[in-house]
N, C-alpha and C positions, 0 to 999 in steps of 0.2 A: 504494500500500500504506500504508495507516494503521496506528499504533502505537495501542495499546492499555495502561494502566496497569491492572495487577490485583493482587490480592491474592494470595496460595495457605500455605494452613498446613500443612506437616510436621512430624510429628514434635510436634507441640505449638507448635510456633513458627509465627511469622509474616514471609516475606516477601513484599516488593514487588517485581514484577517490569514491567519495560516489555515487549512484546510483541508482532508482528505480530498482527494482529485475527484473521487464517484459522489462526491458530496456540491461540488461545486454546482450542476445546476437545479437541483433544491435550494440553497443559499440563493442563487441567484431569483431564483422562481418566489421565494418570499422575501426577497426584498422588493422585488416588482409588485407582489400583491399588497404590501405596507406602502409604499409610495401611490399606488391607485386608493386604495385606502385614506390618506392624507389629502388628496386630490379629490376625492369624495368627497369626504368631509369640508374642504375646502368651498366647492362649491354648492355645496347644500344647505353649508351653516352659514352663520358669519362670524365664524373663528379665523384668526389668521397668526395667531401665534401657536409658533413651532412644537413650544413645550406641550401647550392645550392638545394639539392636534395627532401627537406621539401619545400623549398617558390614553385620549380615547380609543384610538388605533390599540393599542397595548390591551383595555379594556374590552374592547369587543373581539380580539384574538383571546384572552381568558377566558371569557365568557362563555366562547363559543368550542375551547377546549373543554370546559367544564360538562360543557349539554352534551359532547360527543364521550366525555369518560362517562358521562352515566349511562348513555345510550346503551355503548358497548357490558358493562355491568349487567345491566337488565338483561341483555341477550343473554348473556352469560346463566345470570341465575333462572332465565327461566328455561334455559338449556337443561340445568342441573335438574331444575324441578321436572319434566319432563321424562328424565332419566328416572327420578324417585318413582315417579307417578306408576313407568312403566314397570319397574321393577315390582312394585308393591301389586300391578294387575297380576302381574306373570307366578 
């Protein structure tokens, strides 16, 4: 596995990150959905500072990590339940 030295701008800023190579366009792919993201918010609100427009972006990426762990959870346990269910027919 090779490292990779890249660049990526958020937010207006610039850094440098080291990288696994197979990783690089993931990295790239969500830095593109946080600057559409910002750009969003940009023209939908009337926010126009950086800080504001990063913790909401940041915000609604938790948020919508959080509804996808529970998602996946539920599948789970009702997977599990499933199994009991059937065991206990059988």
């Amino acid at each position: 596995m090779s490292e990779l030295s890249i660049k990526v701008i958020v937010g207006g800023r610039t850094y440098p990150l080291t990288i696994k190579r197979e990783e690089e366009e993931k990295i790239r792919k969500a830095v593109s959905e946080i600057e559409n993201n910002i750009k969003n918010l940009k023209d939908n609100y009337a926010v126009v500072d950086m800080q504001d427009l990063l913790a909401m972006t940041s915000l609604e990426y938790a948020t919508e990590s959080i509804r996808k762990n529970s998602s996946v959870e539920f599948d789970h346990l009702s997977e599990e339940i499933m199994k009991l269910k059937e065991e206990l027919e059988n």
